[in-house]
Every structure is written in C-alpha cells, then in structure tokens.
C-alpha positions as CSV (number, residue, x, y, z in Angstrom):
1,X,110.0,12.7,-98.8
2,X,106.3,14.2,-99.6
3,X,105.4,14.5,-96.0
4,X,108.9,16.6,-95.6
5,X,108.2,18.7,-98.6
6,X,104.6,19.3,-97.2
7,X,106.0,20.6,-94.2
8,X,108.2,22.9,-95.5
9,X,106.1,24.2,-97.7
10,X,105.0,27.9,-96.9
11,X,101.3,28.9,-96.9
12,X,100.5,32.6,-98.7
13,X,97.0,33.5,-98.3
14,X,95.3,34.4,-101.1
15,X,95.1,38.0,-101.9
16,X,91.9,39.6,-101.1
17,X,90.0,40.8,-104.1
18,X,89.7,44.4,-104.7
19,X,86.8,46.8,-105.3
20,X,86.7,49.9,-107.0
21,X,84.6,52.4,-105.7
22,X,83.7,56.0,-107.4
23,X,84.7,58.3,-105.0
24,X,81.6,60.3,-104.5
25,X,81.1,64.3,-105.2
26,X,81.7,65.8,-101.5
27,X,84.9,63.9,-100.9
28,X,86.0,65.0,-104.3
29,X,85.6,68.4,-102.9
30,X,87.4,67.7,-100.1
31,X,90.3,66.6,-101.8
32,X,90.6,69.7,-103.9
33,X,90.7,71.6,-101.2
34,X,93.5,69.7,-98.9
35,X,90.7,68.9,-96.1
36,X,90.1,65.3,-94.6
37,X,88.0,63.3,-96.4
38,X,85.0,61.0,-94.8
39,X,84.9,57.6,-96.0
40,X,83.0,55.5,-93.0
41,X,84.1,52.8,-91.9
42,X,87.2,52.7,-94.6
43,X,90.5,53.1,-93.7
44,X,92.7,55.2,-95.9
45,X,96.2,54.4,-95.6
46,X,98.8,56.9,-95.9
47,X,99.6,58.3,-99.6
48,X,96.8,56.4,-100.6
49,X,94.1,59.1,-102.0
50,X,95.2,60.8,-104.8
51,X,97.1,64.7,-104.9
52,X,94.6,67.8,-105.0
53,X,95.4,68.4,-108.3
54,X,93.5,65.1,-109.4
55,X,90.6,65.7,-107.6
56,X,90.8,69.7,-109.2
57,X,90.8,68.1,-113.1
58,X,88.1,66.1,-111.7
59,X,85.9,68.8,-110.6
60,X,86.8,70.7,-113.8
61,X,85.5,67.9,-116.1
62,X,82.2,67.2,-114.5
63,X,81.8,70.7,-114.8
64,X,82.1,70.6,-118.6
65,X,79.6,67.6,-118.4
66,X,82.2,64.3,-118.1
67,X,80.3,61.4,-116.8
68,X,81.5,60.9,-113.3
69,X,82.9,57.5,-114.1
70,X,85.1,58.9,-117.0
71,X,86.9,61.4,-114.8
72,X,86.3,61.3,-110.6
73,X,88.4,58.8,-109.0
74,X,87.6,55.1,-108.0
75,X,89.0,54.0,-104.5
76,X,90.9,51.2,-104.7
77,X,89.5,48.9,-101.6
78,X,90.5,45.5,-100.0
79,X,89.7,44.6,-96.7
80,X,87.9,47.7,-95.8
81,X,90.7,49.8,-96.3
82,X,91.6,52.6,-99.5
83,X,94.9,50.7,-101.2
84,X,94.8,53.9,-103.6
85,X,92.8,54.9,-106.7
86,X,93.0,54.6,-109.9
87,X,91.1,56.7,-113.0
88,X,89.9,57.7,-116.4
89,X,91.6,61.0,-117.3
90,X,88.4,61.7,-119.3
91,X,85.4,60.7,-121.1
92,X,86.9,58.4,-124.4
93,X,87.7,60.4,-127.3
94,X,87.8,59.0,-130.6
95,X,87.7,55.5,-129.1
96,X,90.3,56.0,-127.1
97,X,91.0,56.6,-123.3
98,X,93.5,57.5,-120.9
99,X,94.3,55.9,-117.7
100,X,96.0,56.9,-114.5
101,X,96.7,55.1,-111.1
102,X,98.6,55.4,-107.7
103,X,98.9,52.9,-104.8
104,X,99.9,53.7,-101.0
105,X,103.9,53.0,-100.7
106,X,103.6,50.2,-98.0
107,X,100.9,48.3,-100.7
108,X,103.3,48.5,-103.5
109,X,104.7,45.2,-105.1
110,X,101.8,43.1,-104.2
111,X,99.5,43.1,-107.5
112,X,97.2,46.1,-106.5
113,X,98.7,47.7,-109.3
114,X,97.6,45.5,-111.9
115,X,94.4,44.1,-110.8
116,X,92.8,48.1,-111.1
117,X,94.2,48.6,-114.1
118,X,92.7,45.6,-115.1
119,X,89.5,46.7,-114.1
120,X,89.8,50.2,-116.0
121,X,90.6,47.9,-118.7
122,X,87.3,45.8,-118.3
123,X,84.9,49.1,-117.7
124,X,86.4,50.8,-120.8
125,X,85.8,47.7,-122.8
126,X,82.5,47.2,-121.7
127,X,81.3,50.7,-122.2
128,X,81.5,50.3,-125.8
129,X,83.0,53.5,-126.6
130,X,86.8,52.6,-126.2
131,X,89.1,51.0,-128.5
132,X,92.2,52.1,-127.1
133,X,93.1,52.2,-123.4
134,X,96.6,54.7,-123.0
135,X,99.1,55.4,-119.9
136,X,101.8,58.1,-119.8
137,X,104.5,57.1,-117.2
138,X,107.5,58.9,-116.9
139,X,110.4,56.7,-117.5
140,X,111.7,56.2,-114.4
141,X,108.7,54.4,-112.9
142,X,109.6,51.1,-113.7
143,X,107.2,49.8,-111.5
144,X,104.2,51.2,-113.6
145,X,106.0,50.2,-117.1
146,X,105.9,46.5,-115.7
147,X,101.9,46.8,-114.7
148,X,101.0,47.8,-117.9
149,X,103.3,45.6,-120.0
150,X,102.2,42.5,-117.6
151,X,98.6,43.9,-118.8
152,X,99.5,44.0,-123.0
153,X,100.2,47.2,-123.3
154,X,102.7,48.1,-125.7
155,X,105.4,50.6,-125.4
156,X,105.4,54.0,-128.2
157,X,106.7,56.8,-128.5
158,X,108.4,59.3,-125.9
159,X,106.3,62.0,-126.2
160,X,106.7,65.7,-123.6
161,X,103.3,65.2,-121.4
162,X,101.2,68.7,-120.9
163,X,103.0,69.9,-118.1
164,X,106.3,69.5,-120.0
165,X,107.5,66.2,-117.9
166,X,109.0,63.5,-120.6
167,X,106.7,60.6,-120.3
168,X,106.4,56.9,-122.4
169,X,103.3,56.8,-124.0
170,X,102.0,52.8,-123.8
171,X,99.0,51.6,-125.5
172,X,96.6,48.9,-125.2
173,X,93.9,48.1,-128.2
174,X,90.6,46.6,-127.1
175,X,89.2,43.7,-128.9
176,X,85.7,44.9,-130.4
C-alpha cells in the first residue's frame, strides 16, 4: 500500500524564492512616460510593471525628498523574470505606512502576492519608523483582501480613497 501511495503521489516543485528589487531612477522615468523600460537580462511579463501613474507619484515624492525606498517601486523577481511590483506609497507618517502591490495576470494565485507583502512587511518593520503597515483595496478584489488577511491584517472601516473610488481600509500593527 506505501509503495502505491508513493507512486501516486504528485511532485510540486518548490516555489522559487522572490527578490525585490528598487526599480532604479531612469526606468522610473520611463514608466511615467509610457516608453519601454530596460531591465537586462530580466524578463518582464505582460501587465507586470506597474501603470504610469505609479511611476508619476513616484517621481513626485522623490522630488519632495522621499527616500527612494519609501516611494519608487520594487520589482517583484523570480527566475529572472519581473512577476510585478509592489511599494510604499510614502515615506511612514506618524508610524504608519501604506502599501500597494500588483502581480502579472498569468502569476496570480500562486503566493507571489503574499510573499512581497510579506517583505514590505519585514522592511517597514525593520526600519524602525513603522508601527502600522495599511492597504486600501477596493472591495471587489477578493484576491487582495485574502493576501493581506492571510498576512494579519485586519479589516476597518470603508472609507472613499482620494480619487473618490470606495475602498476597505485593512491594517496591520507591527510589534516594536
């Protein structure tokens, strides 16, 4: 009976382990401006890198002097290829911080998700400076609710975002 069950037992390889990577200050550019980026050897799937408006409110923060790692984008990277990115909206604020994250459709459902947020969550801790890590997802992505309540974060209020779109507000407190 073991050697049968053995047999029919399926092998999953393990998931490769992701890196984030600060997306530097010419590709940045690039993005705000719709033109191709130039990331290497990388490969950047499709819908992985983030809208130009991200990269815009990037620009606009290191502009008003927001540490780069508080604001620009990290690249979400596994096997030499750009899963998505994921962020700090800015630099913490009364010890708390905001978070923000997107992966590429065809990666979706596989853990990407939650093991950058789990990251943010580990860089903000570290830093010193945060106390509070928040995400604002609209209610409809349930996919983003489940990351961040697998992660601890606890669901608030319902509060009207600051372009007017009704998100959840969900909150996770950092041990200190």
């Amino acid at each position: 009976m073991k050697q049968l069950c053995e047999e029919n037992m399926m092998q999953f390889p393990k998931p490769e382990p992701l890196t984030l990577i600060l997306l530097d200050l010419p590709n940045l550019t690039r993005l705000s401006s719709c033109e191709a980026v130039d990331l290497g050897d990388l490969r950047v799937l499709d819908d992985a890198l983030p809208p130009p408006r991200i990269a815009e409110h990037a620009l606009s923060q290191l502009k008003i002097g927001t540490p780069a790692e508080w604001c620009v984008p990290f690249l979400i990277v596994s096997d030499n290829a750009v899963l998505g990115t994921c962020r700090f909206r800015a630099s913490p604020a009364d010890g708390c911080v905001e978070i923000g994250y997107e992966v590429a459709a065809s990666q979706r459902g596989r853990g990407i998700a939650t093991q950058a947020v789990r990251q943010l969550i580990h860089i903000a801790a570290s830093s010193g400076q945060v106390k509070q890590v928040v995400a604002h997802i609209v209610p409809e992505n349930l996919a983003s609710s489940k990351v961040v309540s697998r992660l601890g974060f606890l669901r608030r209020d319902t509060p009207i975002d600051h372009d007017g779109t009704t998100v959840v507000l969900w909150t996770l407190s950092i041990a200190t």
